[in-house]
LOVEXBA-477958 format. One record per atom (N, C-alpha, C): residue in one letter; x negated, y, z negated. Coordinates in pm, whole numbers, padded with zeros to 5 digits, always signed. Layout:
REM LOVEXBA-477958
aXYZ...
//
This chain:
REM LOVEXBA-477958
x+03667+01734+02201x+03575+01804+02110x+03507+01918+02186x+03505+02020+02134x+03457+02152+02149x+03305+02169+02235x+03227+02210+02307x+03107+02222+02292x+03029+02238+02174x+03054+02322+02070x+03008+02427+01927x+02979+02270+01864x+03090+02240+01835x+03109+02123+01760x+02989+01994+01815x+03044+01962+01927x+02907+01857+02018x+02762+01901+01917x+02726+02062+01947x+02610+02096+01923x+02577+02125+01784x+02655+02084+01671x+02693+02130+01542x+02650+01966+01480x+02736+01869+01541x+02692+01771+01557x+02513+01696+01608x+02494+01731+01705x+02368+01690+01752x+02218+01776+01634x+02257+01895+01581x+02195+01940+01509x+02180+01907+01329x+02333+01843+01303x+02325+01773+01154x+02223+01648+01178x+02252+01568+01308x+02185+01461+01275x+02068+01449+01325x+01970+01588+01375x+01875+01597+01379x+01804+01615+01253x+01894+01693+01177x+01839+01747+01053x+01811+01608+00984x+01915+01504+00965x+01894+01413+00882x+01837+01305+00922x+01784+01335+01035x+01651+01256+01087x+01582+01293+01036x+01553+01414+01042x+01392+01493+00974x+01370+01392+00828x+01536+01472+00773x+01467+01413+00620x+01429+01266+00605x+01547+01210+00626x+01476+01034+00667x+01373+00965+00692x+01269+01070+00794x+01141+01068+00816x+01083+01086+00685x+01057+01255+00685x+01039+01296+00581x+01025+01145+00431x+01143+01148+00411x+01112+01016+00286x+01069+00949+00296x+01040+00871+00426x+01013+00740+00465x+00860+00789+00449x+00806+00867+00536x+00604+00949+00511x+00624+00949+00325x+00703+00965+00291x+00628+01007+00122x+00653+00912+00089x+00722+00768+00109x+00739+00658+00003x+00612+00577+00047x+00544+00571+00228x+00458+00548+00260x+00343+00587+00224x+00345+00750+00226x+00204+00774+00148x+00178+00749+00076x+00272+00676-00024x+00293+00653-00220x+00232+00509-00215x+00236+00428-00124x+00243+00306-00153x+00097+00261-00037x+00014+00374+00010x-00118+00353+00116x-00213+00416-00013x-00171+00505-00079x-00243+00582-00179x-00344+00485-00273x-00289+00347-00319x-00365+00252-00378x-00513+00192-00307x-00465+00208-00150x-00586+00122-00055x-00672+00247-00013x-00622+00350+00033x-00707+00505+00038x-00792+00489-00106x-00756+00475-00200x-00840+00506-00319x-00945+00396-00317x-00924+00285-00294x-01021+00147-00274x-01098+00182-00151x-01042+00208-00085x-01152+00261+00059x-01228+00342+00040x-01221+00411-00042x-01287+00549-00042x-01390+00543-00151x-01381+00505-00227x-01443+00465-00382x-01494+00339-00334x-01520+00304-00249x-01620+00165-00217x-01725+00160-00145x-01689+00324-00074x-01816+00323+00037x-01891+00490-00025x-01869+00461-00177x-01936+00625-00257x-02023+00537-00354x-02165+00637-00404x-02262+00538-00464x-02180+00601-00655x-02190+00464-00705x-02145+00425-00865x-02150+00575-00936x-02250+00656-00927x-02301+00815-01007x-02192+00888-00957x-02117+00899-00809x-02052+00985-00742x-01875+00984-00801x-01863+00817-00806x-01746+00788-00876x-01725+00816-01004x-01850+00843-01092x-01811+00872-01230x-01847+01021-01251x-01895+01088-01195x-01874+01246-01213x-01782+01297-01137x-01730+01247-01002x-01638+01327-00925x-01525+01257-00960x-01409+01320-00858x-01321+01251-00878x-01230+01120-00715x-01194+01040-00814x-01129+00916-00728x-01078+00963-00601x-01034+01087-00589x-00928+01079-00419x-00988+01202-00329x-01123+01201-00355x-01212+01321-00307x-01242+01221-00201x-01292+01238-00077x-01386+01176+00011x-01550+01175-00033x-01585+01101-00002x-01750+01081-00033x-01796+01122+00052x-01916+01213-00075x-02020+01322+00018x-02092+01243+00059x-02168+01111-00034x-02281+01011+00032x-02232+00891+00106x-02244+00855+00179x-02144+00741+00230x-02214+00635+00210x-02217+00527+00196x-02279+00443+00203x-02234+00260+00189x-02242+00184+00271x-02209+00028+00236x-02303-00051+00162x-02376-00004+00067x-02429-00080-00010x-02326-00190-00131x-02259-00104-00187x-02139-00220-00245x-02078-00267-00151x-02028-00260-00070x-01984-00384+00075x-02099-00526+00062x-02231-00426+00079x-02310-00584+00069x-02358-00656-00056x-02339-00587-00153x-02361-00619-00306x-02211-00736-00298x-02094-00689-00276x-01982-00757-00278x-01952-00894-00222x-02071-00882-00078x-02027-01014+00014x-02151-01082-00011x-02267-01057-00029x-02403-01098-00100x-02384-01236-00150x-02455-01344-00153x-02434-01467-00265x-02562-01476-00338x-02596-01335-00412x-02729-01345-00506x-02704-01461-00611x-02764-01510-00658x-02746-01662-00750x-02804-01587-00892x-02718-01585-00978x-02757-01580-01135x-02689-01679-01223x-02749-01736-01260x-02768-01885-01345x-02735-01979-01239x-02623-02087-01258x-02564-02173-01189x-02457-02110-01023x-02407-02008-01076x-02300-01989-00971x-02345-01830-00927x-02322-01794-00782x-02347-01738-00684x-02244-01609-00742x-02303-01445-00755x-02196-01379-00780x-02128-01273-00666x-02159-01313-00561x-02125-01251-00420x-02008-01310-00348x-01895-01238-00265x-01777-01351-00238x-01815-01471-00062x-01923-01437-00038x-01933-01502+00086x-01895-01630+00091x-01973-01720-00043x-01955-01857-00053x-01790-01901-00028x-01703-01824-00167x-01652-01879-00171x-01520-01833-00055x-01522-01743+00029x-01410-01684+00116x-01429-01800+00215x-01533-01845+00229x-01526-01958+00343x-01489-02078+00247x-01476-02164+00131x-01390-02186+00068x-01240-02196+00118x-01214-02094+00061x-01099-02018+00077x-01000-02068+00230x-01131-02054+00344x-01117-02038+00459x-01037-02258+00499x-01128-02314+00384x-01146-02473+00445x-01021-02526+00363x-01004-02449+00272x-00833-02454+00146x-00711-02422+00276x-00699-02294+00268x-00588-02254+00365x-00554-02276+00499x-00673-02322+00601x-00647-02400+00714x-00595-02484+00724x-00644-02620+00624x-00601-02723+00660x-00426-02762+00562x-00444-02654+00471x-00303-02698+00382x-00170-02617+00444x-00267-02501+00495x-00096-02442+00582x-00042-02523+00702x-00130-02581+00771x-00103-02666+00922x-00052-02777+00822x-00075-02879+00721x-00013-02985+00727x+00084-02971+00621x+00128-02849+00554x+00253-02831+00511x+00379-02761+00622x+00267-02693+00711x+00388-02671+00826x+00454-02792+00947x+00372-02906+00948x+00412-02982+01046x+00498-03060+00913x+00446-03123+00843x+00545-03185+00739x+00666-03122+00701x+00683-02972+00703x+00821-02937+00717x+00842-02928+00783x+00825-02915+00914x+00929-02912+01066x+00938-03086+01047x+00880-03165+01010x+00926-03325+01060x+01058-03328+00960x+01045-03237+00812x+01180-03265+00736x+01264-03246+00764x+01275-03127+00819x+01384-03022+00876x+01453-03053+01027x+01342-03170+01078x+01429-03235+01213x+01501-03354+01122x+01471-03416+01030x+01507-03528+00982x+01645-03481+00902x+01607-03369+00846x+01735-03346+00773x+01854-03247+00836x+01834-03269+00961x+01951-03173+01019x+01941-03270+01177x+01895-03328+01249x+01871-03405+01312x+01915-03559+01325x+01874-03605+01180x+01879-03784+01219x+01958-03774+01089x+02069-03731+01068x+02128-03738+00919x+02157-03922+00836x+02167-03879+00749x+02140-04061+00655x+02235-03984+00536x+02241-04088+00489x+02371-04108+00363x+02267-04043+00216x+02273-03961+00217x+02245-03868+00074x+02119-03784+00155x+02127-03735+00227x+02037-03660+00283x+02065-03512+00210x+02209-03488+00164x+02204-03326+00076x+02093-03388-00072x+02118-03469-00100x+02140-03489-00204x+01945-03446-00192x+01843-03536-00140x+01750-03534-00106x+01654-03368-00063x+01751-03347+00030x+01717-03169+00056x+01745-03120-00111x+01843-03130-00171x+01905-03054-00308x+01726-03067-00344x+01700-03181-00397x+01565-03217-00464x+01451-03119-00409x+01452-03156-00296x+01335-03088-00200x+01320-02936-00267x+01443-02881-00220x+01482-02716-00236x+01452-02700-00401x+01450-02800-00516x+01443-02758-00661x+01295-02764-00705x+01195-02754-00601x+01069-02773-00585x+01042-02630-00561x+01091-02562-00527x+01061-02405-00482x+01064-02361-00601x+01157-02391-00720x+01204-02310-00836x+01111-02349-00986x+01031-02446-00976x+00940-02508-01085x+00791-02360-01105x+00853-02378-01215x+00706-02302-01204x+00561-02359-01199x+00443-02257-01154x+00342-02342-01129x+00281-02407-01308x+00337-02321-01409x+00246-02376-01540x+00250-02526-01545x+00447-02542-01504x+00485-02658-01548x+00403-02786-01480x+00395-02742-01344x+00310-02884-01262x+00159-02864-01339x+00108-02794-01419x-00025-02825-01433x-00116-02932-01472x-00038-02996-01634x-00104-03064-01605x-00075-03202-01561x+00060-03251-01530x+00038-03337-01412x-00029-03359-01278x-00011-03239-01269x-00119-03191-01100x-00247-03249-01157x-00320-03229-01259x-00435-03253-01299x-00471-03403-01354x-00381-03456-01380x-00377-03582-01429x-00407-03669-01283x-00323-03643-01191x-00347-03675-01090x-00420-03665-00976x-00463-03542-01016x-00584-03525-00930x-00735-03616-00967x-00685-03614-01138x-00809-03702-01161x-00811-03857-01176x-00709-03889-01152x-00653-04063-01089x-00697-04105-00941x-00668-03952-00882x-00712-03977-00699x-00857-03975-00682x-00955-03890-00788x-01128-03865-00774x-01114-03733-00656x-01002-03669-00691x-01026-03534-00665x-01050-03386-00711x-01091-03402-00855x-01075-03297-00921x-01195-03200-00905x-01162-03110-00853x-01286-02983-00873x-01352-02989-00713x-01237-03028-00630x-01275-03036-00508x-01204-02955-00430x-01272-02901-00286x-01131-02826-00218x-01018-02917-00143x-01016-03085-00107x-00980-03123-00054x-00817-03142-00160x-00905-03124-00302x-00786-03179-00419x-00702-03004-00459x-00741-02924-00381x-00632-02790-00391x-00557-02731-00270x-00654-02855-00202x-00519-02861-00042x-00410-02995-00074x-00491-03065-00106x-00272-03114-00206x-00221-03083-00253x-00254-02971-00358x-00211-02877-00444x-00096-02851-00371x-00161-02760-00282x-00068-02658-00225x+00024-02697-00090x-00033-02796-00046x+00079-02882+00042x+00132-02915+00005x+00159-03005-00148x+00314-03074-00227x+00377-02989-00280x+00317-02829-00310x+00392-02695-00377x+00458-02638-00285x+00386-02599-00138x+00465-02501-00060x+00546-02630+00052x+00545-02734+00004x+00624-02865+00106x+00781-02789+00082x+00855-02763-00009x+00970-02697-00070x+01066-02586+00049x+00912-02485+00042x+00943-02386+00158x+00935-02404+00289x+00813-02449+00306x+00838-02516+00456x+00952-02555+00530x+01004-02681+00426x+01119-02736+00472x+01232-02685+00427x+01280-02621+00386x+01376-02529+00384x+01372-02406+00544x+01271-02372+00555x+01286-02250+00655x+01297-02386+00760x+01232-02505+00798x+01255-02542+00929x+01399-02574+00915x+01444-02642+00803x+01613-02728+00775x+01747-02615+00816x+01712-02502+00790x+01762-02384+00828x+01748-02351+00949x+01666-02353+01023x+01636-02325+01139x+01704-02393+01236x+01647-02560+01241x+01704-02649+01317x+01847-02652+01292x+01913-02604+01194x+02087-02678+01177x+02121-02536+01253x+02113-02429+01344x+02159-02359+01405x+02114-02458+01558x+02021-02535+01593x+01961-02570+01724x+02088-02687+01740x+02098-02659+01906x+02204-02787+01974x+02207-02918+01977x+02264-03022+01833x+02254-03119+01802x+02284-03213+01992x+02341-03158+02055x+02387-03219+02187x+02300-03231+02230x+02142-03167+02250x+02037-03178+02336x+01929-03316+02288x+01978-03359+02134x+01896-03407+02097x+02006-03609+02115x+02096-03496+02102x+02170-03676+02151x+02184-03695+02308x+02192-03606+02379x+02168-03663+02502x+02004-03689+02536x+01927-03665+02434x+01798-03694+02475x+01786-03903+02414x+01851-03907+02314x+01876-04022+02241x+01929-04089+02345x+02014-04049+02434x+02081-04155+02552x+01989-04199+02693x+01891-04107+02683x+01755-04111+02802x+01672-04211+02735x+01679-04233+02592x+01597-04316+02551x+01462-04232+02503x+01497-04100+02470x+01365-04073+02397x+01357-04093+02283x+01208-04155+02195x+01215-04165+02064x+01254-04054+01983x+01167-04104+01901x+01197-03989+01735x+01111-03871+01727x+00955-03916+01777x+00846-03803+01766x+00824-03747+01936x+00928-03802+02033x+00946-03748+02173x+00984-03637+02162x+01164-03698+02104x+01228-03547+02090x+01229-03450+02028x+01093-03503+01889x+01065-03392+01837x+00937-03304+01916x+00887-03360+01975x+00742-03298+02058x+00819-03188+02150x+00908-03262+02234x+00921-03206+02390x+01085-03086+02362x+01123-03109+02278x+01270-03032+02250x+01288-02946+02112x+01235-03006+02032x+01249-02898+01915x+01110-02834+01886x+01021-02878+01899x+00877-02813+01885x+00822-02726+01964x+00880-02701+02115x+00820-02590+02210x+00917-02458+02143x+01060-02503+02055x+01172-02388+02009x+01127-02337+01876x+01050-02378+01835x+01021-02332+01676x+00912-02217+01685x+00907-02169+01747x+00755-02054+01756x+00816-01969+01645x+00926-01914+01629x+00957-01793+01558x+00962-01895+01413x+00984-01985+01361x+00979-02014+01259x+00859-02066+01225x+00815-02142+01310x+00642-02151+01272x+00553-02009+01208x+00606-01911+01272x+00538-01798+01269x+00551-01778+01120x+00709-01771+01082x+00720-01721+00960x+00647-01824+00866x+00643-01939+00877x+00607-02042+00789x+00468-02050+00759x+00389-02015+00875x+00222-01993+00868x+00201-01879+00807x+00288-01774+00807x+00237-01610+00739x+00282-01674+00549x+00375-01707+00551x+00399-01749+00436x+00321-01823+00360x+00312-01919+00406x+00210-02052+00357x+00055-01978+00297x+00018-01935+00439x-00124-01826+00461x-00080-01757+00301x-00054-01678+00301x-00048-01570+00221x-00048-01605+00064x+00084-01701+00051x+00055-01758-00088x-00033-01819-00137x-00127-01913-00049x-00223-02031-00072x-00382-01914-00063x-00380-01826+00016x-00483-01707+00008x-00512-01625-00114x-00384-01609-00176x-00371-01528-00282x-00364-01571-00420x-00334-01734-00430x-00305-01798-00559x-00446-01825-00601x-00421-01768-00736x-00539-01754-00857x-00533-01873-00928x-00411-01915-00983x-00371-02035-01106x-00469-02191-01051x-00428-02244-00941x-00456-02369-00957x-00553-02350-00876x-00629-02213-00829x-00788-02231-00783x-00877-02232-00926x-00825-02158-01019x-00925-02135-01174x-00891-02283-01226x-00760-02346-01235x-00734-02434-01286x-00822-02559-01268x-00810-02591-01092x-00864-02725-01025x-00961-02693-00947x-01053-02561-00893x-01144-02561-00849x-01291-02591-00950x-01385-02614-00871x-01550-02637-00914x-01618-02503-00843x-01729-02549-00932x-01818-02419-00872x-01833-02405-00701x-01840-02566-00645x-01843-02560-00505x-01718-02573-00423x-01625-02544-00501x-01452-02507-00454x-01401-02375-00486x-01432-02298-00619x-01375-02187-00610x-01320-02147-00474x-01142-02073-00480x-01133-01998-00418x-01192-01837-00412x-01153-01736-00315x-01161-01590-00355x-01146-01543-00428x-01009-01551-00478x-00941-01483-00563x-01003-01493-00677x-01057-01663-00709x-01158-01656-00849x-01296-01572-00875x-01322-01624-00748x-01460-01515-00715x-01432-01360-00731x-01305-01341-00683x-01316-01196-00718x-01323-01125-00839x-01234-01233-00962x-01251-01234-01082x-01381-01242-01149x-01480-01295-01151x-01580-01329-01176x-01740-01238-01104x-01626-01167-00985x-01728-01093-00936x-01677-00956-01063x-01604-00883-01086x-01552-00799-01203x-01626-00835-01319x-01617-00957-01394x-01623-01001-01555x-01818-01005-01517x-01871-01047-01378x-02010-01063-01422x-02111-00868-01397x-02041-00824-01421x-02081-00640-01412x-02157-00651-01570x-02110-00725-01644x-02122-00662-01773x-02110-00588-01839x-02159-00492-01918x-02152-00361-01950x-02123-00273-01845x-02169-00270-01753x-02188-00156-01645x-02040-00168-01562x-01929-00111-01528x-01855-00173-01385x-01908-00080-01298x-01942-00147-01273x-01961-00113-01072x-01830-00095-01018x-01769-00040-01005x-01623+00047-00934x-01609-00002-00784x-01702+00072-00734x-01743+00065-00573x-01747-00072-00571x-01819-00182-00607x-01820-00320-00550x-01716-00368-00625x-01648-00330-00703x-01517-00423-00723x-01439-00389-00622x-01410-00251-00598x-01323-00223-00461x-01355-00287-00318x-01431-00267-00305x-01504-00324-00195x-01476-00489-00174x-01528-00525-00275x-01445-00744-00328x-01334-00710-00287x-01247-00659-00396x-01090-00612-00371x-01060-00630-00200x-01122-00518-00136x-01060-00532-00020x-01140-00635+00096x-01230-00712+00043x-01278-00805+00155x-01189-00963+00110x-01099-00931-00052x-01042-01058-00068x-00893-01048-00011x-00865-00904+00031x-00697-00867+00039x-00704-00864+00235x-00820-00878+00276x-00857-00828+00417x-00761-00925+00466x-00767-01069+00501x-00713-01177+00562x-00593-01175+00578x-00506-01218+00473x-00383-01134+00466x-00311-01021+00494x-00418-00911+00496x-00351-00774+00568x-00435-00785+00707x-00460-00864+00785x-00458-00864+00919x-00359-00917+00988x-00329-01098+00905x-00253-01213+00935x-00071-01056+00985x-00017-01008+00843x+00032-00918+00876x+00081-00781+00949x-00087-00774+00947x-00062-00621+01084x-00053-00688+01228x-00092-00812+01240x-00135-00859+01380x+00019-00965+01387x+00077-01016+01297x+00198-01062+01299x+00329-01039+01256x+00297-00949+01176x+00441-00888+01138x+00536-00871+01174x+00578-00815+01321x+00665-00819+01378x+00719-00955+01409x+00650-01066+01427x+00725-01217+01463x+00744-01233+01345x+00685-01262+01181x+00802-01284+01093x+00930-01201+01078x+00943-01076+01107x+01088-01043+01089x+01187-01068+01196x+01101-01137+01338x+01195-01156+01461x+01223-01351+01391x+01128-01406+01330x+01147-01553+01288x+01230-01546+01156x+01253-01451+01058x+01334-01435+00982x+01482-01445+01010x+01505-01362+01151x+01646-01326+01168x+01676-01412+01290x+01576-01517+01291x+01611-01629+01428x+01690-01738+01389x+01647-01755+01211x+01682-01848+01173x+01665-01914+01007x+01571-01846+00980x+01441-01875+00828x+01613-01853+00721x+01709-01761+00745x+01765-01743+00614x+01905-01802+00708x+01936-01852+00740x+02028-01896+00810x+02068-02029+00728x+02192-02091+00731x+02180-02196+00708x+02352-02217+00612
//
């Protein structure tokens, strides 16, 4: 090949770098444009938002709807500020993502690990738990919650969501582990290690990349689900997400713009950290193993 050509070459696919860029900044700007407008319109006072316009910067700056938003001023019975209930929120999703994630890594060693006679058959079941919708479990979920003397509690929407996201869990670990070296776990069987040995000391120091994905997952759905927090929460369970609702519907006549945005982004905050600060390990735990199988 020619020099001309070399450099004819090196210059097309500079060009179609540019544009590539190029698209990639405008589908990005298209899709930051929603949170720029919430940012911006949250820290401008209510008069500024309704005579100017939405994607102007604010002349007055101010965090007064920030603290109107996180505030727990009390009108009638229930608190209309999100502080209460984000820590809520906080005592829901801790404890239901950790014990839907260890309960699926114990499935996912069991079902690719210690195999037994209808073990597809069992996973089949497991996996048709992902595909139910949430209306349908309602009101059994509720029937039963109020058989156990858990209803309107947060302890009774961390079962919720541990017997809902149990499905996914164990699918991403069952996937995971059936790529890991069944040989390490039978020569560990010939040393005489137990069942919760070889799961401690051999498959549990290897799962970081799927843990990862399984906690961002778990996190995210159980953070964000509205249905069976309005459904099965109490006033002293509400999640966020309800609160955020309720922080909107109690404006009345008036909306306050700025403190709905402001809610908006102190209920979307958690989740878009869990992501900026992990993102990169779910797509390295995605392609380790999560769709494998």
């Amino acid at each position: 090949m020619s020099a001309e050509k070399i450099v004819g070459t090196g210059r097309g696919n500079r060009f179609l770098r540019v544009v590539l860029y190029a698209v990639l900044i405008l589908f990005a700007l298209y899709y930051l444009l929603p949170l720029y407008v919430m940012v911006v319109n949250s820290v401008k006072p209510l008069d500024e938002i309704r005579q100017g316009d939405m994607l102007s910067l604010p002349q007055i700056f101010t965090l007064e709807p920030w603290a109107k938003a996180w505030s727990s001023a009390q009108i009638g019975v229930q608190p209309t500020g999100l502080r209460p209930y984000f820590f809520n929120s906080i005592l829901m999703v801790v404890p239901a993502v950790a014990i839907s994630t260890i309960l699926g890594a114990l499935n996912g060693y069991v079902l690719t690990k210690w195999r037994f006679r209808g073990d597809d058959v069992v996973f089949g079941l497991i996996l048709l738990s992902c595909f139910i919708p949430f209306q349908i479990a309602l009101i059994p979920a509720a029937r039963i919650l109020g058989m156990l003397g858990l209803a309107g509690t947060t302890t009774g929407l961390v079962l919720i969501h541990v017997v809902y996201g149990l499905g996914f869990t164990t699918l991403f670990f069952r996937n995971y582990y059936a790529a890991f070296p069944t040989e390490l776990v039978r020569a560990a069987q010939i040393d005489g290690a137990r069942f919760f040995q070889i799961f401690r000391r051999i498959l549990l120091p290897s799962s970081a990349p799927i843990i990862v994905v399984t906690v961002i997952w778990q996190f995210t759905n159980i953070w964000n689900d509205f249905l069976f927090g309005v459904s099965f929460g109490d006033f002293d369970s509400l999640p966020m997400t309800v609160a955020l609702n309720n922080l909107v519907s109690s404006s009345g006549g008036v909306k306050e713009y700025n403190v709905h945005f402001a809610g908006a982004i102190l209920a979307a905050l958690p989740t878009l950290i869990v992501y900026i600060v992990s993102g990169r390990y779910f797509v390295r735990g995605l392609m380790a193993g999560a769709v494998k199988g």
